[in-house]
N, C-alpha and C positions, 0 to 999 in steps of 0.2 A: 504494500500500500504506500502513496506515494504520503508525506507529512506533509501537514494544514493546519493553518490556523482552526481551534475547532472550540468554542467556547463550552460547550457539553461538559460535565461532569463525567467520570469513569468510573461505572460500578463493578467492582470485579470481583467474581463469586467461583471460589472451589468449593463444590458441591457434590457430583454429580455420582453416585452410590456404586456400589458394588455390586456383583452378579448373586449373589450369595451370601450365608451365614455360613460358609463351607467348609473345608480342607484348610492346611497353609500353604502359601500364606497369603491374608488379605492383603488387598491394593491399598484399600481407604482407608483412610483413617486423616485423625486435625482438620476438620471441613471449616471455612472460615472465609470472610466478606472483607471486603478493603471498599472504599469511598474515594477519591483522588479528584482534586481541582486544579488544573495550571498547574500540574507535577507536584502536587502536595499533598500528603494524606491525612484527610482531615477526618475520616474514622477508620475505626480498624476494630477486628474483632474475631478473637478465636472462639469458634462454638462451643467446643469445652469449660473456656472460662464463664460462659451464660448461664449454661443447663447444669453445668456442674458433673457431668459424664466424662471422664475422662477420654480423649481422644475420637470424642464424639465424630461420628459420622453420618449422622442424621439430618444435615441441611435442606432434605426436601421438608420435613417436618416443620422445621422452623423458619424457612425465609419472609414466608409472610409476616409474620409477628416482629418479625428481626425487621424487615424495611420499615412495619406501621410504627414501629416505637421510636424509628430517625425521621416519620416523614417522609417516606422516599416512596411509598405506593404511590404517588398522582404524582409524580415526576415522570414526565415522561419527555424530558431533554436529557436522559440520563444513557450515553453510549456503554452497553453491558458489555464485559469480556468471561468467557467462562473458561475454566481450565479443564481441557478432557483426563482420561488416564486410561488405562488400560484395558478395561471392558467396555470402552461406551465415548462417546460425545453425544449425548442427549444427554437434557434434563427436564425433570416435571417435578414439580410441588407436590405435596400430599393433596392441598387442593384443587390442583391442577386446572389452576389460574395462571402460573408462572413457568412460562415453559421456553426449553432453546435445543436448536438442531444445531450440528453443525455439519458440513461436508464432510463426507469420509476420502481417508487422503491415506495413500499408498507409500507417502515420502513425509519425514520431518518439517514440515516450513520453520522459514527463517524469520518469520514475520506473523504479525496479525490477521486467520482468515472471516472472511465475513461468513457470520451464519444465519439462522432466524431466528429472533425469538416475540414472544407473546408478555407483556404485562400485562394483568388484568384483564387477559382479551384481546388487546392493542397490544398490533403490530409495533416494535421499536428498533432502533438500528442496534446490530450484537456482533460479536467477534468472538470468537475461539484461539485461544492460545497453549499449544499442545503444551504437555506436563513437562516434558524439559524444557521446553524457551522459559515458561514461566518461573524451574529453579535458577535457569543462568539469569534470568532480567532481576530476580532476589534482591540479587548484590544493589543494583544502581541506587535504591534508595538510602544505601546507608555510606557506599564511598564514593559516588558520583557518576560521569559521565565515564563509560568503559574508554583507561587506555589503548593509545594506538598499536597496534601488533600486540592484540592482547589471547592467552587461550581462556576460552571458557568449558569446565568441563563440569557432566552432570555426572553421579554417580550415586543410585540411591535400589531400591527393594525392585523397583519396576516402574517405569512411565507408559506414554504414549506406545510409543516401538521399542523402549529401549531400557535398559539399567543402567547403561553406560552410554552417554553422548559427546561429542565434543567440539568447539566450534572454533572458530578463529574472527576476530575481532577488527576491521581494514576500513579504512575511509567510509566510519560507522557506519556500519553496515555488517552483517554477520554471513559467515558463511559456513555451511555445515563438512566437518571434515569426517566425522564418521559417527553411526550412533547402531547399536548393535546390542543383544544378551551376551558375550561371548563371556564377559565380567560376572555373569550371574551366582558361580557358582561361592564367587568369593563375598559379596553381600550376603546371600542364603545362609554363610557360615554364623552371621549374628543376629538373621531374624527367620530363620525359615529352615536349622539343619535338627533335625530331631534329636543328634546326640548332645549339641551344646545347650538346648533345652533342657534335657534331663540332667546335666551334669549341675544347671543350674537350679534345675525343681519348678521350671517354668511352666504354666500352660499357656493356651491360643490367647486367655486378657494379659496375657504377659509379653506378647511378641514386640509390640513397640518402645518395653521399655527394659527390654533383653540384650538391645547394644550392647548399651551402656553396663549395665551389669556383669555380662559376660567379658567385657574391657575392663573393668575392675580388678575383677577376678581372675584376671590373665596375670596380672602383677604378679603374683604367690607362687608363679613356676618358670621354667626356664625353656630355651625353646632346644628341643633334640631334632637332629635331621632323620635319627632313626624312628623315631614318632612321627614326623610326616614322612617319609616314604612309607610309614604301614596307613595309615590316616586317610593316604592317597589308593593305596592298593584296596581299601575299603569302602572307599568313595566316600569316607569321612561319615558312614554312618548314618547316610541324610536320609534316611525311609524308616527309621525302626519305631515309626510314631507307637503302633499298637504295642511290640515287645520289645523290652528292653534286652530278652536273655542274650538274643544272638552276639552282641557287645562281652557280654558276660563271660560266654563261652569264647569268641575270639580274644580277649588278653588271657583267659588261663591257659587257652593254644598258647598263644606268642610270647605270651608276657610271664607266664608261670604266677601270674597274681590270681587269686583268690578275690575278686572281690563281692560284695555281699548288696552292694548297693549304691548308691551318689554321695560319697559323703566328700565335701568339701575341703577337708583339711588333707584329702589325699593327697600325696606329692604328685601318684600319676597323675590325678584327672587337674590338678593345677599345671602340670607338666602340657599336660593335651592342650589347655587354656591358652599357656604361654607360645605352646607352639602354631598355634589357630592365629591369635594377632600378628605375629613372627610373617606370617605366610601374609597374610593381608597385608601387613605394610610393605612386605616386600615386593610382592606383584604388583601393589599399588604404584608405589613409586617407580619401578620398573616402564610402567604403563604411561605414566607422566615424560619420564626420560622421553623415551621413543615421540611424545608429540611433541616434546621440547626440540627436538634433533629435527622433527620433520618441519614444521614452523617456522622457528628459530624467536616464538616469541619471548617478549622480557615478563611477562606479568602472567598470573593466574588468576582467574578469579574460578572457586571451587565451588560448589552445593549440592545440596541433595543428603539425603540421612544419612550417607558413609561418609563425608563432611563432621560428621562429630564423633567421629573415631578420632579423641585426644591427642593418643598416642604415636596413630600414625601421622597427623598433622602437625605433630612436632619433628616426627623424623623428616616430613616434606621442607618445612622450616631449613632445620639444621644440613639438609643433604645443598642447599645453597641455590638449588637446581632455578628460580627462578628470583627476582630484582624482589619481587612484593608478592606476597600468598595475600587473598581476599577472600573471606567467607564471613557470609549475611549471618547477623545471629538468628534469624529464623529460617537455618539453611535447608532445616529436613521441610515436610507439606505444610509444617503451619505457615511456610511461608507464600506458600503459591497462590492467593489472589492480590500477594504485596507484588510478586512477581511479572504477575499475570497485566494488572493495573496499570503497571512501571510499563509494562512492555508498549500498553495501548498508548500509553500518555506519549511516548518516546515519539513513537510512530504519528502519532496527533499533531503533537508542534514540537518536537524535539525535546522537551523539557523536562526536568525529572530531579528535585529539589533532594536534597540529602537531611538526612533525619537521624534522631535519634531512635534507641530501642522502644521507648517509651510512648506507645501505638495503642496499645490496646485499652481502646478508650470509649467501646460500643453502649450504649446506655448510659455511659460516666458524663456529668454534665459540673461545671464550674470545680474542680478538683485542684484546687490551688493550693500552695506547699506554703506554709507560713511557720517561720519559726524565730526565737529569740535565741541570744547566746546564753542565754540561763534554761533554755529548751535543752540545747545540749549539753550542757553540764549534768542534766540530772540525767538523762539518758547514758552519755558516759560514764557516770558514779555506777550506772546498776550495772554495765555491763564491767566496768574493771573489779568489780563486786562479784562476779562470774553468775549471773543470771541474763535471762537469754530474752531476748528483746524482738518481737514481731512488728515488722512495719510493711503499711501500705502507704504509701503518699504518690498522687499523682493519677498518672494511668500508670498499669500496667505495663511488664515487658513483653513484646513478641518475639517468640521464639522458646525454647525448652528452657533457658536458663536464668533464673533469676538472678537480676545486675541490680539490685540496690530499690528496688520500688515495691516490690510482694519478697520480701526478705526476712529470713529470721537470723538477726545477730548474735553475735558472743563471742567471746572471747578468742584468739586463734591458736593462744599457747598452750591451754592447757587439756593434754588426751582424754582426761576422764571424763572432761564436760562435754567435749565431741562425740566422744563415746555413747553417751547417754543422750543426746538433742538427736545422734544417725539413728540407734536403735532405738531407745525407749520413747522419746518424743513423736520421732516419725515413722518408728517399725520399717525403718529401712536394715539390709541384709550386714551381718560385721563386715562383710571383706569391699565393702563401698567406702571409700574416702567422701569425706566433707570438703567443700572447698574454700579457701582462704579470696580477703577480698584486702587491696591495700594500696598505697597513694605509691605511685610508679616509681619516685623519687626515692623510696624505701629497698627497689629490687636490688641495690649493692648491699645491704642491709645483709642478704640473703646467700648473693653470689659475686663476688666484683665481677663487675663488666657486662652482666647482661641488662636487658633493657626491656619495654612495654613494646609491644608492637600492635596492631591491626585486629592480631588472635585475642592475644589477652586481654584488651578489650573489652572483649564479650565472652570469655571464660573459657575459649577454643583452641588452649593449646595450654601444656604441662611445663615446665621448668625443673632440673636436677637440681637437686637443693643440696648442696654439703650438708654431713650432720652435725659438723662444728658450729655451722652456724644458723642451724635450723629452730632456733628454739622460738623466736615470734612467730613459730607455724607450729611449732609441734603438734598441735592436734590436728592440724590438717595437713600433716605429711602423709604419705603413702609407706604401703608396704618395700616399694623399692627407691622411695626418696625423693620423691616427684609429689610439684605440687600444682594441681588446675590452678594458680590465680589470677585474680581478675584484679586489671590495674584500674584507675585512674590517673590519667594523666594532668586533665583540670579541673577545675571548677563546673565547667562547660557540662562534662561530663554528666556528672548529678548533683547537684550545688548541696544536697540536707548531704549526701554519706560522703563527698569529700569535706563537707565541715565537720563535722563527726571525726572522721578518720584524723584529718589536720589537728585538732583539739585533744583525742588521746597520744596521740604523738609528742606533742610539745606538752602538756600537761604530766600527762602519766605515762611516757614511755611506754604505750601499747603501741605497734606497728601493725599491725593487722587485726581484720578480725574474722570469723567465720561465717561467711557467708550462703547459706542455705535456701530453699525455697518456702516460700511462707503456706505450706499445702497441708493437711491432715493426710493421715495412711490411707492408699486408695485413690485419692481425691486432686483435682486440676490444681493450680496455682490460685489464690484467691485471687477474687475480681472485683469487687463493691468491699464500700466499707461494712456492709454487715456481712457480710462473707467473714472478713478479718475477726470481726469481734465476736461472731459465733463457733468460727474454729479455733480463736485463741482462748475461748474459754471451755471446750470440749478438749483439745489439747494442755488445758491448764500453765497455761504462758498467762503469767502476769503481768505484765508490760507490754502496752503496741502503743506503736506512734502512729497515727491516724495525720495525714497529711501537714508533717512536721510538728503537732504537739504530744505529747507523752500524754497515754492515761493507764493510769492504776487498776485491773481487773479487780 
C-alpha cells in the first residue's frame, strides 16, 4: 500500500480464536486491542489484565463491551487492522455484529493487506496484518523508526506460515528473506515437547508459562554432548504425552538409572535441562550468524516468545555478532495489535511515535502518579525494614514483565525474604529466580565495566555477577550467578521507582531492590486499583502504593 496522509484513527485487534480446545500445542493465547492516532497509542489493553483469565483468549466474547466502554462502537472513521495466525484470518464476535475476512494468501506480505470487515452491520475500511509482520513492526513503538540495513527476525511457537521469519530492512521498506517451520523443532523444546513438560510437572494451562520455567530450571545442570546425541537419537521424547514409562525404561537401557519418577533435584533431569537450553542457544545463534553473513546487516531487531529466552539473549548480546540487539518488551503475542497498529500507522503516513512500556491503560481513566519526598521516605523505611511493598501507579506495563508500575518490592539483598515473597507469597516453583531492579549507574557496583543496555531495560537479558561482589543482589542471584536486572537509566524512565531507588541509595545504602510482578498465584498482573487492593489483601501484603501514595492495609 502506497503511504497517505490519513487522519483515521487505527484500531488494531489480535483476536481471532483457535480451531480447538485440543492436543499441543495451542496457537492462541494474550488476545488484546491497541487504539493509535498520528503514531501514538492512546489505549492499549491486554485481555487478561480485564477478565482477569490468565492469557485469555476469548476476544470474540468480549470486543463489544471492550469498544462500548472506550466509545469506539459508533466510530466509524476508525481504519481496523487484525492480526491473522495460524488456523484462520476470519473473525466474528460472539454476537456476530463484529466481523472481518481477510484474503487468503499463499506468501508472507511485506505490508498491510486490505480485507472486509463489518461494525455493527456497517461496512468499514480493514486490513490484515499477518502474525509475523505484526511481531517484527512490535519493536517500532518502543525504539523508533527501523535502522537502515537492518535484520528483523520472528521467532516464536507458530504464526501465519511460519515459526521462524526473517526480513531485511532497505530504503524503508521491508523485504522478506525467508520464513519457514524448519526452527520448529527447537521452540517445541519449551512449549510443546512432552518430556520437558513432565520433567517440569506441567500441564496444557501451563504451556505459556513453561519457557520460562523450564529456562530456570536449566541453570541447576550442565550441558553433556552425550545427553544430546541420545536426546537427538530419541527425538527428545516429544510424543510420550499419555506414558511417561517409555522415558523410564530408555535411561535404565542407556543410562543404568533407576528412576522412579520427575523429581527435580535430579542431576540427570537438570542435566537434560541444561542441555535443552545449551542446544537452543546454540542453533539459535548459529541461525542468526548465517543471516548476519548473508545480509551483512548492523542491527537486529528480534520478537516473538523465543525472544525471552534470557539466556540465550545474552549469549546473542555477548557473541558481538550485531552493532545493537532490539526486543519490544511485549515481544511474545501480547504484543501483536501494538504491532499490528505500528505497522498500519507506518504504512498511513509514515509515522510511529516511540513510547514507553507503560500502555496498558484500557478502562484506566485520569491515573496520575502524585507523590511527596516524605511519600518516599516512609515507603523506603518499610522496605529497608524488609517488608515487601505492592505498587500500582499509572497504567500498567505491556508485555510479560513487570518494570516498576504493577510491582511488588523488597529488599534485593536478603535470600530469605526472596525466598519467601517466590514461594510463599506467590506459590511460585524454588528453582525460579526473582528478579532485581536498580539505577544503571549502580551496574559497576556489581561488575566493573558493564553497562545498561536496550535489554535490560525491560528485564531481557541476565548479567554474570561475581560473588565477591554480589551481595546488593543476593537474593536475587541465581543458581549459576546471573542476574535478570532491570536498569534505569533516568528519571524519564519511571520518575516514582527511580526516586525511590535514588533515595535508598544515598540515604540507606540499599542498591537495588526486588522487583517482582504485583499478581496473586494463578492470576494476570493487576490492572485497576481494586485489582491491587483486593489481591494485596488476599495475598496479605500490607503496604501498596496506589499511584505514588502509600496506604497501610
Amino acid at each position: 500500500m502506497d503511504k497517505k496522509e490519513n487522519i483515521n484513527s487505527t484500531l488494531a485487534v489480535y483476536g481471532i480464536q483457535d480451531t480447538d480446545d485440543g492436543s499441543y500445542p495451542d496457537y492462541v493465547h494474550d488476545h488484546n486491542i491497541t487504539l493509535f492516532n498520528g503514531g501514538r497509542i492512546i489505549r492499549h489493553g491486554a485481555l487478561e489484565r480485564i477478565t482477569r483469565v490468565k492469557y485469555d483468549s476469548s476476544m470474540p466474547v468480549h470486543i463489544f463491551d471492550l469498544l462500548k466502554q472506550e466509545d469506539l462502537l459508533g466510530r466509524f472513521d476508525l481504519d481496523l487492522v487484525f492480526v491473522d495466525n495460524p488456523v484462520g484470518r476470519a473473525f466474528i464476535n460472539q454476537k456476530g455484529n463484529i466481523r472481518f475476512e481477510a484474503p487468503l494468501n499463499s506468501r508472507l506480505a511485506h505490508e498491510p493487506e486490505e480485507g472486509r470487515a463489518w461494525l455493527l452491520d456497517r461496512p468499514v475500511k480493514a486490513w490484515v496484518v499477518n502474525h509475523e509482520l505484526a511481531h517484527v513492526f512490535s519493536s517500532m513503538p518502543f525504539y523508533g523508526p527501523f535502522k537502515e540495513n537492518s535484520l528483523h527476525v520472528h521467532f516464536d511457537g507458530g504464526a501465519s506460515k511460519s515459526n521462524f521469519s526473517a526480513w531485511l530492512w532497505r530504503n524503508g521498506a521491508f523485504s522478506l528473506i525467508e520464513g519457514h517451520w524448519d526452527l520448529r523443532h527447537l521452540s517445541s523444546l519449551f512449549n510443546a515437547n512432552a518430556l520437558t513438560f513432565a520433567i517440569i510437572g506441567a500441564g496444557k494451562k501451563d504451556q505459556n508459562s513453561m519457557p520460562g520455567k523450564f529456562m530456570g530450571y536449566s541453570s541447576f545442570g550442565r550441558y553433556s554432548r552425550k545427553l544430546e546425541d541420545w536426546l537427538w537419537d530419541n527425538d527428545f521424547f516429544s510424543n510420550m504425552w499419555g506414558n511417561k514409562q517409555p522415558f523410564f525404561r530408555q535411561v535404565k537401557k542407556d543410562w543404568k538409572k533407576d528412576l522412579k519418577g520427575f523429581n527435580l533435584e535430579n542431576p540427570f533431569l537438570q542435566d537434560i535441562a541444561a542441555t535443552i537450553q545449551h542446544i537452543f542457544e546454540r542453533e539459535l545463534l548459529a541461525k542468526l550468524r548465517e543471516l548476519k553473513n548473508h545480509t551483512h546487516a548492523g542491527y537486529l531487531y528480534y520478537s516473538g516468545g523465543s525472544a525471552l529466552n534470557i539466556k540465550a539473549n545474552t549469549a546473542l548480546l555477548e557473541s558481538g555478532m550485531f552493532r545493537k540487539v532490539y526486543i519490544p518488551p511485549c515481544t511474545n503475542d501480547s504484543g501483536l495489535s501494538i504491532g499490528a497498529g505500528a505497522c498500519l500507522e507506518w504504512y498511513k503516513h509514515g509515522r510511529v511515535e516511540v513510547h514507553t512500556p507503560y500502555l496498558n491503560n484500557w478502562g484506566l481513566k485520569d491515573q496520575m502518579v502524585r507523590y511527596t519526598q516524605k511519600d518516599l521516605y516512609v515507603v523506603a523505611e518499610v522496605l529497608v525494614y524488609g517488608r515487601v511493598v505492592a505498587v500500582c501507579n499509572g497504567y500498567g506495563e505491556t508485555g510479560p514483565r513487570a518494570l516498576g508500575n504493577r510491582s511488588l518490592l523488597a529488599r534485593a539483598d536478603d535470600p530469605e525474604l526472596a525466598h519467601w515473597i517466590s514461594m510463599d507469597l506467590k506459590g511460585r516453583e524454588w528453582y525460579r529466580p526473582v528478579a532485581p531492579v536498580m539505577l544503571a549507574r549502580n551496574l559497576s557496583r556489581l561488575k566493573p565495566a558493564i553497562g545498561a543496555d536496550e535489554l535490560s531495560h525491560y528485564m531481557l537479558r541476565d548479567y554474570q555477577i561475581p560473588y565477591l561482589l554480589s551481595d546488593p543482589i543476593q537474593g536475587a542471584l541465581h543458581v549459576d550467578g546471573t542476574a535478570r536486572i532491570q536498569t534505569l537509566t533516568s528519571r524519564g524512565d519511571n520518575p516514582y521507582l527511580y526516586d525511590l531507588l535514588d533515595l535508598l541509595e544515598k540515604e540507606y545504602q540499599v542498591f537495588a531492590l526486588i522487583n517482582t510482578s504485583f499478581n496473586a498465584p494463578g492470576r494476570p498482573i493487576v490492572h485497576t486499583q481494586e485489582d491491587a487492593f483486593r489481591e494485596a489483601r488476599e495475598m496479605g501484603i500490607l503496604h501498596l502504593v496506589v499511584n505514588g501514595r502509600h496506604r497501610r492495609l
